[in-house]
C-alpha positions as CSV (number, residue, x, y, z in Angstrom):
1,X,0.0,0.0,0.0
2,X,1.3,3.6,-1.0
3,X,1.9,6.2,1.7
4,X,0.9,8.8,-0.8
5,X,-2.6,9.2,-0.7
6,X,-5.0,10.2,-3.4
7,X,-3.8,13.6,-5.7
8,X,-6.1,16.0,-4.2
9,X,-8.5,17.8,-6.0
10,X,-7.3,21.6,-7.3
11,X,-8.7,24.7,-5.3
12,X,-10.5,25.5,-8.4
13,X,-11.5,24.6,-12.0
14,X,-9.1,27.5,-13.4
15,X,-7.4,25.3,-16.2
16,X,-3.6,26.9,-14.8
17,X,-3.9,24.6,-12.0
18,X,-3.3,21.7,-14.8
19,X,0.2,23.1,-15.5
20,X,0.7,22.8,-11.2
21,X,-0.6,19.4,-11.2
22,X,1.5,18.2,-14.2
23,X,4.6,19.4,-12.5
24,X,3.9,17.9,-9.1
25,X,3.0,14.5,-11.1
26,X,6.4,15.2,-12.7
27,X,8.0,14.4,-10.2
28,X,6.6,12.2,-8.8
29,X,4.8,14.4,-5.7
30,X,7.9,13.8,-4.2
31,X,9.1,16.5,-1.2
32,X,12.5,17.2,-2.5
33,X,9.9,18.9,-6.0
34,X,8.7,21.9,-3.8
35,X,10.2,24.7,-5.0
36,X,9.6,23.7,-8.6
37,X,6.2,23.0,-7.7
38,X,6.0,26.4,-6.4
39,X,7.9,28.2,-9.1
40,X,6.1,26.6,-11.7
41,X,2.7,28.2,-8.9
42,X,4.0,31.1,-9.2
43,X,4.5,31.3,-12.9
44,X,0.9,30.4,-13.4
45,X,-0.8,32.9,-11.1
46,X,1.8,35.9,-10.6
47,X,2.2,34.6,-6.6
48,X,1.3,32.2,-4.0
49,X,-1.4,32.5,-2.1
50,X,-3.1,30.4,0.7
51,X,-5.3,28.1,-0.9
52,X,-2.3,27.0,-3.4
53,X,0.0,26.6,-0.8
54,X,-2.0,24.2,1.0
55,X,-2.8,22.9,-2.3
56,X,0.8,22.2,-2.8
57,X,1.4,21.1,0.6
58,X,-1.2,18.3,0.1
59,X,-0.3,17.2,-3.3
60,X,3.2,16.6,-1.8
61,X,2.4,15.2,1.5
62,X,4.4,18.1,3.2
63,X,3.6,20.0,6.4
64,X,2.3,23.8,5.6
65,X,4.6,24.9,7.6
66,X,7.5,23.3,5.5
67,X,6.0,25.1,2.3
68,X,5.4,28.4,3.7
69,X,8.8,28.5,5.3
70,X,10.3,27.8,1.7
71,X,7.7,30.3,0.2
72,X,8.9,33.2,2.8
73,X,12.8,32.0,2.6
74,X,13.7,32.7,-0.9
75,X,12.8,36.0,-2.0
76,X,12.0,34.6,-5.8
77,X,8.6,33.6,-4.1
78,X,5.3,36.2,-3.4
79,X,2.4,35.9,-0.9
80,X,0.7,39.0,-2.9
81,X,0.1,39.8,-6.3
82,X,2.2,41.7,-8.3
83,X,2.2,44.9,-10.2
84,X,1.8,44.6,-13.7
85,X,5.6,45.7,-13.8
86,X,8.7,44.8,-11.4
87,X,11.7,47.1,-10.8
88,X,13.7,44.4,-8.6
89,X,16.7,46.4,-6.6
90,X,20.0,44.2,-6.0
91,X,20.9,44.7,-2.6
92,X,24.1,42.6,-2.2
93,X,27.6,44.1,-0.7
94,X,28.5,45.4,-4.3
95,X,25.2,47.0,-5.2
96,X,24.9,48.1,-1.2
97,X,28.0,50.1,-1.3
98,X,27.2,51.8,-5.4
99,X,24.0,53.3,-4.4
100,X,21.1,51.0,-4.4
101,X,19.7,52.1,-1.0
102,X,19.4,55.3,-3.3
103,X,18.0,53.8,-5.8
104,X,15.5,52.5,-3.4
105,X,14.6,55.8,-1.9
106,X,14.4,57.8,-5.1
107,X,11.4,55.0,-6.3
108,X,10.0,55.2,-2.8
109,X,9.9,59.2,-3.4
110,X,8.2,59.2,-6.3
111,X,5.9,56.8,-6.6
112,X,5.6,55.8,-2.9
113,X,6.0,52.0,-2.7
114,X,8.2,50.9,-0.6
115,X,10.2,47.4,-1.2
116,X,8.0,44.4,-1.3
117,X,4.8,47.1,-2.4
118,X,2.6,47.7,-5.1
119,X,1.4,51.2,-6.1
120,X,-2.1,51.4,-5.8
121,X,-3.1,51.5,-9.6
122,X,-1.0,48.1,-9.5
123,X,1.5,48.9,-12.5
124,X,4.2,48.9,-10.6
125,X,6.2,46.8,-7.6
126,X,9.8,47.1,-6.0
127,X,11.3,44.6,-4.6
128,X,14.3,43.7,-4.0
129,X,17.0,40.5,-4.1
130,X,19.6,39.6,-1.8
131,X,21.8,39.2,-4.9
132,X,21.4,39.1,-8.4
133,X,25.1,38.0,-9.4
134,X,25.9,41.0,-11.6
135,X,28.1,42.1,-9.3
136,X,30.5,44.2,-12.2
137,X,27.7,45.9,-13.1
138,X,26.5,47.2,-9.2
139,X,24.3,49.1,-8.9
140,X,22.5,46.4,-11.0
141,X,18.0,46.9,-11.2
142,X,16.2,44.3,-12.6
143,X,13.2,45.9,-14.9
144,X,10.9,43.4,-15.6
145,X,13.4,40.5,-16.5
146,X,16.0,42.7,-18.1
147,X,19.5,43.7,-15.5
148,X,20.1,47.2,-15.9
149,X,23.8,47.8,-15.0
150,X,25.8,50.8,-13.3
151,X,22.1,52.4,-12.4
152,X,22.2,56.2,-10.5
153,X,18.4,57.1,-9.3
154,X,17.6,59.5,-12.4
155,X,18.5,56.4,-15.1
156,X,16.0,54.0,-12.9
157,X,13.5,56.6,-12.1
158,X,13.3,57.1,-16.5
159,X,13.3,53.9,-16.9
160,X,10.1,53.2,-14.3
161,X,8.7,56.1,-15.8
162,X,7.8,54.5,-19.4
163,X,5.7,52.4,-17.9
164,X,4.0,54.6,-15.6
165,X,2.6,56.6,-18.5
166,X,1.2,53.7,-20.7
């Protein structure tokens, strides 16, 4: 007799939890799967929220706690929806020392999000990343998947602004 019980049933009929389900079959529902399982979450919905996460942590025979602590741990993961857009600020030693907390301050200036926030009309979130491993090009942002090296305030600040006033 298995130890795995029966795959559960998905939180709801929305056809993305097909692409969850597939990856947790993948492999198996095996514990050692969870952060694929949850990236592969999070790049279906935009983040993880409750009902998923207990999804996952069914589907996989885990403890909640084990999948939220691995949901909170690595900063890749979000508990809340994102913006339509992400400005993600490196904050390791290199960037840290060439201005990012700058960088940080100038976005929280002007459009009044602070790291891990939305602005209200949702088109924009700033977060920001332990390290991004573009350390020659500190300070390095991350605009919606593409690093922007050797960034000043002004040079992020335009950037963030093109989207602002589609």
């Amino acid at each position: 007799m298995s130890s795995i019980s029966a795959m559960p049933a998905p939180p709801s009929s929305d056809k993305r939890w097909k692409l969850v389900d597939a990856a947790i079959k993948r492999h198996g529902r095996a514990g050692h799967s969870l952060i694929e399982c949850l990236h592969t979450m999070q790049e279906c919905f935009g983040y993880l929220d409750e009902q998923g996460l207990k999804y996952v942590a069914t589907a996989l025979n885990l403890p909640l706690s084990k999948v939220y602590g691995v949901a909170t741990f690595y900063h890749i993961f979000s508990l809340k929806p994102q913006g339509e857009h992400t400005c993600v600020v490196c904050m390791g030693t290199a960037c840290y020392i060439k201005g990012a907390p700058q960088i940080l301050a100038a976005l929280e200036e002007k459009y009044g999000v602070k790291p891990g926030e939305t602005t209200k009309d949702n088109k924009l979130s700033v977060l920001t990343a332990r390290c991004i491993g573009s350390c020659g090009l500190a300070p390095a942002v991350v605009f919606d998947g593409d690093v922007g090296g050797k960034m000043v305030s002004s040079d992020a600040l335009k950037r963030v602004e093109k989207w602002m006033n589609i």
